[in-house]
C-alpha positions in Angstrom: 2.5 2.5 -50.9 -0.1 5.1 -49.0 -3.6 3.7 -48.8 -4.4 7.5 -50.1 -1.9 6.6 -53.2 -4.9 6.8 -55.4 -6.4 11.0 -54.5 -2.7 11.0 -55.6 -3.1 9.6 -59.0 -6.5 11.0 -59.3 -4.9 14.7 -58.6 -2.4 13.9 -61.1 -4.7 13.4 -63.5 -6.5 16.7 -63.3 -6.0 19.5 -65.5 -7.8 22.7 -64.0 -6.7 24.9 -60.6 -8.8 23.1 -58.4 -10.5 20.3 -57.6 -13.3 20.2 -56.2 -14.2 17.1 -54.4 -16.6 15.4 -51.8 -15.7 13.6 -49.0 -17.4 10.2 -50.7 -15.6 11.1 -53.9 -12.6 10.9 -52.1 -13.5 7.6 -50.6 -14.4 6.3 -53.7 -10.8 7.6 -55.0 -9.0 5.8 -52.3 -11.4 2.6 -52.0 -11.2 3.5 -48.0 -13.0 5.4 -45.7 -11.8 8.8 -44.1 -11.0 8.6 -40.4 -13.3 10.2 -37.9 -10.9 13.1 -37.2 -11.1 13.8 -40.8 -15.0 14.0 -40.7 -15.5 16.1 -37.9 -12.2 17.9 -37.7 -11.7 20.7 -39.9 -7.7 20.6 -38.7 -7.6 17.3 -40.0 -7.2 18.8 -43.6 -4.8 21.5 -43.2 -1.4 21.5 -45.9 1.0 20.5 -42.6 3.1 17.9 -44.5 3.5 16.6 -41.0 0.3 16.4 -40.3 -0.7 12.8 -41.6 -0.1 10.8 -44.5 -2.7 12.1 -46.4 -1.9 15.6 -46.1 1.7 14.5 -48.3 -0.4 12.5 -50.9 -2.1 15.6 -52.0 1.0 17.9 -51.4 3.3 15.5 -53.7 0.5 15.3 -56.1 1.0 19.6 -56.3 -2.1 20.8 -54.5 -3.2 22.4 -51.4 -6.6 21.8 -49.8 -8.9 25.1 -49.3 -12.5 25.7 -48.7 -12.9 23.4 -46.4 -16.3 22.5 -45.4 -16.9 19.8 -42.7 -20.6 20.0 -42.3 -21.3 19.6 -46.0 -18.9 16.9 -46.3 -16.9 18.6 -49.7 -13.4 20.4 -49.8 -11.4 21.9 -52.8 -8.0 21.0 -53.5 -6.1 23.9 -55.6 -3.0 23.4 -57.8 0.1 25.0 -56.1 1.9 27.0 -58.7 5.4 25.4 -58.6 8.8 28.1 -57.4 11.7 26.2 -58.5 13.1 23.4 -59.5 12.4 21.5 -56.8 8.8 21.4 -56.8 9.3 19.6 -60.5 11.0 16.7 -58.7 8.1 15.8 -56.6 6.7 13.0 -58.9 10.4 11.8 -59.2 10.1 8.2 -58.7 13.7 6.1 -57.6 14.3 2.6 -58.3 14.4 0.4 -55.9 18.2 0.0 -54.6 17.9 -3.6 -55.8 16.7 -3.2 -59.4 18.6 -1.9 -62.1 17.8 -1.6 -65.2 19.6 -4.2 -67.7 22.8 -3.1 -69.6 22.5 0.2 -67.1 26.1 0.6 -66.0 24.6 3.6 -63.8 24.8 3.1 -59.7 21.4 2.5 -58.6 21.5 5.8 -56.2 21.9 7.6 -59.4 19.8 10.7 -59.5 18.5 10.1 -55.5 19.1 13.4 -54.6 17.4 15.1 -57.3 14.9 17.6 -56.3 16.8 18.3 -53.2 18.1 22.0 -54.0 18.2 24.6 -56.6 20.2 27.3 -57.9 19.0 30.6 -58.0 19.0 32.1 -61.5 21.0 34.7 -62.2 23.6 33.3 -59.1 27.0 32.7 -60.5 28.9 29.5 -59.5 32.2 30.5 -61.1 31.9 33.4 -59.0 34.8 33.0 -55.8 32.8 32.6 -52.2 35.7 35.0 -50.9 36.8 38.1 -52.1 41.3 38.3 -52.7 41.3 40.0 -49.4 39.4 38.1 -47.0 41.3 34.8 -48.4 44.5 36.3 -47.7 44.3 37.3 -44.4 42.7 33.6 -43.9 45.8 32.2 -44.8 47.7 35.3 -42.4 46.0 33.8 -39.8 46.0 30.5 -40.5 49.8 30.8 -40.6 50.0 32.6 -37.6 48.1 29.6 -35.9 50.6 27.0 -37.1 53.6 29.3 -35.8 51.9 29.3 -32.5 51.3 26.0 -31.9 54.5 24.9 -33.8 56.1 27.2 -31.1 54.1 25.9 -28.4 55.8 22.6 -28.9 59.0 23.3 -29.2 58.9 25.1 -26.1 61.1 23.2 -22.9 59.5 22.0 -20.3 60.8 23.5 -16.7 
């Protein structure tokens, strides 16, 4: 568990677009202090998921910082509006490989790649990734591969 886990919760639990917050509020949220990057450096609080953990405590929790202001000490973080069905999975929490549930017959990895992908709507999955055509001349060739290696073998040897 993130030392930030509680902006997290505290995001959660907020029902308007944004949030605005100060940097003590935060503090106060996460019962730790902000590093020193994240006091002077504006950079610090860009939405770069890779950028540090932070950054994915507030981007899990669906929000994005803006209106950063490092001199006056006080950002807002604005609700990120989600665009599919992955961006519902984010508050997905697994159990733990070792726990499961009692009287669950289910595999503890059941449901661990949820939230990984999404169909399009509209996109039709009975729908053949080839057309007749371009599966038959796949096979064409496919069977003119095996007669040339089949004859490539049975060749003699001089």
């Amino acid at each position: 568990m993130s030392k930030y886990a509680g902006l997290g919760t505290h995001l959660r639990q907020q029902t308007g677009q944004e949030v605005p917050m100060t940097f003590s509020e935060i503090e106060d949220v996460t019962a730790t202090r902000l590093p020193p990057k994240a006091q002077h450096s504006r950079a610090w609080w860009s939405n770069n998921a890779s950028n540090n953990v932070m950054t994915k405590v507030w981007l899990d929790a669906g929000f994005e910082s803006a209106q950063v202001d490092v001199k006056g000490r006080k950002l807002v973080f604005r609700r990120i509006a989600p665009t599919g069905m992955a961006d519902e999975a984010r508050e997905y929490k697994h159990e733990e490989l070792g726990e499961v549930r009692k009287g669950s017959r289910r595999s503890p990895l059941f449901g661990c790649m949820k939230g990984t992908f999404w169909i399009d709507p509209g996109w039709d999955l009975t729908k053949p990734a080839m057309s007749e055509n371009d599966l038959a001349e796949m096979f064409a060739n496919s069977e003119r591969t095996a007669d040339l290696i089949e004859a490539g073998l049975t060749k003699k040897k001089r």
